[in-house]
C-alpha positions, -999 to +999 in steps of 0.1 A: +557+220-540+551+228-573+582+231-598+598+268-593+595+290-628+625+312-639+623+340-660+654+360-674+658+392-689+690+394-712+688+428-716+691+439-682+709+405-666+678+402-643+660+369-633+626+367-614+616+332-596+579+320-586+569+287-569+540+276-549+546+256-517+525+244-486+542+259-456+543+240-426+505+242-418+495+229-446+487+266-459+492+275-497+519+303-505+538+317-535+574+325-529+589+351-554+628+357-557+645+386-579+671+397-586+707+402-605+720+375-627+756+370-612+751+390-581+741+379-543+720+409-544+684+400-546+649+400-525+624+374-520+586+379-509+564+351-497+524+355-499+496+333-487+469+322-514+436+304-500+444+274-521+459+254-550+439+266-572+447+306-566+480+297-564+478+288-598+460+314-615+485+340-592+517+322-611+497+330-645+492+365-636+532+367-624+545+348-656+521+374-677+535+409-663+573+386-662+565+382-704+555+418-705+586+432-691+608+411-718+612+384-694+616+349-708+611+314-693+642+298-688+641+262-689+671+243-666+669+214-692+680+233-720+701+257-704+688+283-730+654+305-729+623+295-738+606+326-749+573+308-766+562+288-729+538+311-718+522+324-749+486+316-745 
């Protein structure tokens, strides 16, 4: 499993979660959580990728709309946001 990302929107006290995992087969997948920061509410979404590698480059697409809708990378470490990580 690669380490989950977690982006957070201030603004709207939203957070949005991506990691790539091997299910049980040995298949590649992206699991995607959402929701409200605080609440139980949320949804999750799980979709297969043909391999490592397109699971990458499908967690640089996610963290690229994430920054585009004010999102930021929030880093566990620090407890604080990290709104410069993905700035390529």
């Amino acid at each position: 499993m690669i380490s989950p990302i977690r982006w957070e929107n201030p603004a709207t006290a939203r957070y949005y979660e991506a990691l790539l995992q091997q299910n049980l087969f040995g298949d590649w997948e992206v699991l995607r959580l959402w929701g409200g920061i605080g609440s139980r509410q949320g949804g999750h979404q799980c979709d297969p990728v043909p391999d490592l590698v397109c699971g990458m480059q499908a967690l640089d697409i996610l963290a690229k709309h994430r920054m585009q809708r004010g999102y930021w990378v929030y880093s566990a470490d620090s407890g604080r946001d990290c709104p410069a990580a993905f700035n390529d």
